[in-house]
C-alpha positions as CSV (number, residue, x, y, z in Angstrom):
1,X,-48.0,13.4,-73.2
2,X,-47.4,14.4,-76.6
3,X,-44.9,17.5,-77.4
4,X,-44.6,19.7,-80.5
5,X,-41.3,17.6,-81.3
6,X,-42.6,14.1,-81.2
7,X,-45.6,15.8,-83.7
8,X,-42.7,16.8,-85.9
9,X,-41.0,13.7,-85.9
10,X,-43.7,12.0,-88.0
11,X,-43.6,14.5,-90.8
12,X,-41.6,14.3,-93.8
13,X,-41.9,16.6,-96.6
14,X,-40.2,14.3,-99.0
15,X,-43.5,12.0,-99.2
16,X,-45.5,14.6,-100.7
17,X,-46.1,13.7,-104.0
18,X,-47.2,16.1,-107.0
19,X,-48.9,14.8,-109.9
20,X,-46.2,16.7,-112.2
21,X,-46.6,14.6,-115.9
22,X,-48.1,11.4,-116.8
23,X,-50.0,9.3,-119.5
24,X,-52.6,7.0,-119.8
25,X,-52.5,4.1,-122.5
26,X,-55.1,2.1,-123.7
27,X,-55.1,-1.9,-125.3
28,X,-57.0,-4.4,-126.1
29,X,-58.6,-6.1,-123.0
30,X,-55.8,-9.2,-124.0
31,X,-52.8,-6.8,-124.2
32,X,-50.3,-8.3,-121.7
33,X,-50.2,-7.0,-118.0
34,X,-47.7,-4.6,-117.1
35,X,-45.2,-5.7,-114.3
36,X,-44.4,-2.4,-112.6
37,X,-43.0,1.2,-113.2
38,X,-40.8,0.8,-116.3
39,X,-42.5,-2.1,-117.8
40,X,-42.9,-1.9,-121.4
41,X,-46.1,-0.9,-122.5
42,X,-45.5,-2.0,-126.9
43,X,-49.0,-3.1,-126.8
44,X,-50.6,0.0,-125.6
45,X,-51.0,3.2,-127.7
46,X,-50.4,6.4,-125.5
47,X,-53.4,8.8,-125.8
48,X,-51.2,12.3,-125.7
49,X,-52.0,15.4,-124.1
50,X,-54.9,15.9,-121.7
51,X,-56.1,19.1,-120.5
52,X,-54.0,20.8,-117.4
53,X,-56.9,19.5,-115.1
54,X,-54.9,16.2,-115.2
55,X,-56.9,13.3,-113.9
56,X,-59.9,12.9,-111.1
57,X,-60.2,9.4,-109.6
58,X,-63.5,8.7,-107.7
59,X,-64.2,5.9,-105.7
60,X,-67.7,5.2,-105.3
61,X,-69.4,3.4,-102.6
62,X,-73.1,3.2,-101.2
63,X,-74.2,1.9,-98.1
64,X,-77.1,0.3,-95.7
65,X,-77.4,0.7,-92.4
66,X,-79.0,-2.5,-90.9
67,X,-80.8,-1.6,-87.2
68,X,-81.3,-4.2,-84.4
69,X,-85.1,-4.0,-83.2
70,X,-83.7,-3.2,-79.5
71,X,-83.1,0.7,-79.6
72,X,-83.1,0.6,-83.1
73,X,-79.0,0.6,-82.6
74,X,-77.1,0.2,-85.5
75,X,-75.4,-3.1,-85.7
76,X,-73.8,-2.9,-89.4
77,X,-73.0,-1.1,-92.1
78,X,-73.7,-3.1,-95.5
79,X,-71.9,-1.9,-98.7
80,X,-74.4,-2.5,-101.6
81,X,-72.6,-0.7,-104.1
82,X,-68.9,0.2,-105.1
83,X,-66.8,1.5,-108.1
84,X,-63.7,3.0,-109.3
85,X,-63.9,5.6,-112.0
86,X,-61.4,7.7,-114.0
87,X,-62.1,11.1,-115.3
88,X,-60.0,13.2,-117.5
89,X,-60.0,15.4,-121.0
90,X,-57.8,14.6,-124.0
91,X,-56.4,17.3,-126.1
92,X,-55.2,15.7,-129.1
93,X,-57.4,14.8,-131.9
94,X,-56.2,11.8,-133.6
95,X,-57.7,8.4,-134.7
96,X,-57.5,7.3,-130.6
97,X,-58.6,9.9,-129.0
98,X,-62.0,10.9,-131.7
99,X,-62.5,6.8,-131.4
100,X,-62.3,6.4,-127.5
101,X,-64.5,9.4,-127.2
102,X,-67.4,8.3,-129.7
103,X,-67.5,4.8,-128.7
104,X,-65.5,3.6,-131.6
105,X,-62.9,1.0,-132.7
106,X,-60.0,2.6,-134.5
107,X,-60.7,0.8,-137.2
108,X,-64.2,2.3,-137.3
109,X,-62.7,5.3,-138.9
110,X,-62.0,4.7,-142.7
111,X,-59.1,5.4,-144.1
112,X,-60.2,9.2,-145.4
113,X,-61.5,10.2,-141.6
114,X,-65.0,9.1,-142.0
115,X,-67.0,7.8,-139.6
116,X,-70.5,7.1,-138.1
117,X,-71.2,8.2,-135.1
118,X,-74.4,6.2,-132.5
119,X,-74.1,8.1,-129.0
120,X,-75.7,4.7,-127.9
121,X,-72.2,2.9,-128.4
122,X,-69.6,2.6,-125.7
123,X,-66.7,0.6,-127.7
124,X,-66.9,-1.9,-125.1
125,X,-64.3,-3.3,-122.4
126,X,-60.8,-2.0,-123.1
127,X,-57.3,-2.9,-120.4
128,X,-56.4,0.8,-119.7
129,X,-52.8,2.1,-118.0
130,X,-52.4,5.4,-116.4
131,X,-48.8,6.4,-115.4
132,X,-47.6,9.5,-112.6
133,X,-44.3,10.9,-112.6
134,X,-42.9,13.1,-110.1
135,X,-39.3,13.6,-110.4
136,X,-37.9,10.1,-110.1
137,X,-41.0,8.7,-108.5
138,X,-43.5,6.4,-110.6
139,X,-46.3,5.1,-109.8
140,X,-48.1,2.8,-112.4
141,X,-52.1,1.9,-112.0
142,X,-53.6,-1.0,-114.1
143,X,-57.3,-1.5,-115.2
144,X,-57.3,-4.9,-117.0
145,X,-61.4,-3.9,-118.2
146,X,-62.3,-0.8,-118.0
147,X,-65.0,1.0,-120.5
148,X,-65.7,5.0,-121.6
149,X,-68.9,5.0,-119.6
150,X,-69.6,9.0,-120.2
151,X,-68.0,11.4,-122.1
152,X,-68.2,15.7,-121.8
153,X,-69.7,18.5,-123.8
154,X,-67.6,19.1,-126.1
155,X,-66.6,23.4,-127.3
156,X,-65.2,24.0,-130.4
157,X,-63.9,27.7,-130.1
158,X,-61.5,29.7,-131.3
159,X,-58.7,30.1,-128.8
160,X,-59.8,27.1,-127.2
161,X,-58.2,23.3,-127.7
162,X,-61.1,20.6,-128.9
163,X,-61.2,18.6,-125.5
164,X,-62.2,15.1,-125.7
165,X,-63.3,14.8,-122.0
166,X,-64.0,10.6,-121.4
167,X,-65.0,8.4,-117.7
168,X,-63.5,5.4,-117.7
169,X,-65.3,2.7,-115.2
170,X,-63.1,0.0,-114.2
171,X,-64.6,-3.5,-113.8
172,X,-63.9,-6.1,-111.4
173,X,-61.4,-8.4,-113.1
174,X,-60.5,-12.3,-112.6
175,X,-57.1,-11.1,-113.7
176,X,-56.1,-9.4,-110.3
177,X,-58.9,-12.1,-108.6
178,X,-61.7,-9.8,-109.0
179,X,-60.6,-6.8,-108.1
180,X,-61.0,-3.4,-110.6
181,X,-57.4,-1.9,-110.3
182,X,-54.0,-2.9,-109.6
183,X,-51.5,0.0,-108.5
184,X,-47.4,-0.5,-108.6
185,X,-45.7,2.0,-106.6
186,X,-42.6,1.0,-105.2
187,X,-42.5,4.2,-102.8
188,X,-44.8,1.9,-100.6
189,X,-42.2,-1.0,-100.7
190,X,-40.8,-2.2,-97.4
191,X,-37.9,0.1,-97.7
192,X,-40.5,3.1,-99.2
193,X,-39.5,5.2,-97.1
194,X,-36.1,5.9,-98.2
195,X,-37.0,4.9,-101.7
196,X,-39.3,8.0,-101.3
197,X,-36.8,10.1,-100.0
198,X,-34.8,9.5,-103.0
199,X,-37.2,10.4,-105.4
200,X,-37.6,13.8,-103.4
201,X,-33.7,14.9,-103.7
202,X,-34.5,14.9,-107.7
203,X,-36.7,18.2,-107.2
């Protein structure tokens, strides 16, 4: 029989993790591939400030139910679809940011500021990097292809910031043998849990 304690035993506040700060960086779909938390990342331009909402991840998955003619029982469940996706708003307007967010190359922008703008354009396949902090934890995600699929309305107000709100869609990649994200966190090492504990006496 299981007692209040033995519940207790199993809980540890220092593994709850807080999204306090972060970045996300964006190269060319050859920039090299990072190696872990602390990895340089020379390649990569940081895109500054996003908007206090931080960043949504969605994970996206349909389904099938296949049905056996006796009882019409369900005998599997078929995944036909399936996608990662990144959502988040940038704050800064600068030559990455207006360029990410129109479906632009930087060097689509002429030197003065000009440029066209064709709501039909994506900019294509970019490798993207998103880093968390949280005291001295890091974790580090990777998306060797991932493309600005859909971008936000966007308010220009006083008293208001100019938002540049973007969704990344990650593709599956031959670079991490197909898959559409690769995620360093060395919290989830084999000695995690005391790493993690670590990283909590730093609050």
């Amino acid at each position: 029989m299981t007692t209040a304690e033995d519940a207790r035993a199993g809980l540890t506040a220092a593994n709850v993790r807080v999204a306090v700060t972060g970045a996300w960086f964006v190269g060319e779909t050859n920039a090299p591939a990072p190696t872990g938390p602390g990895d340089s990342l020379a390649q990569y331009r940081n895109l500054g400030y996003l908007s206090e909402d931080g960043t949504s991840r969605t994970i996206d998955r349909s389904t099938t139910s296949l049905r056996a003619w006796q009882d019409a029982a369900e005998v599997r469940v078929v995944v036909t679809e399936s996608g990662i996706s990144y959502t988040f708003t940038l704050i800064e307007t600068n030559r990455e940011t207006v360029a990410l967010y129109n479906g632009l190359k930087e060097s689509d922008i002429g030197a003065d500021g000009t440029y066209v703008v064709n709501p039909g354009r994506t900019g294509g396949r970019r490798s993207f990097v998103f880093v968390v902090f949280d005291g001295a934890y890091e974790r580090l995600v990777w998306i060797p292809e991932g493309e600005v699929t859909e971008v936000g309305d966007q308010t220009n107000a006083s008293g208001e910031a100019i938002g540049y709100e973007i969704t990344i869609k990650g593709y599956p990649s031959a670079k991490i043998d197909g898959g559409t994200e690769k995620v360093f966190d060395p919290a989830l090492a084999s000695t995690g849990d005391a790493a993690g504990k670590a990283a909590g006496k730093d609050k």
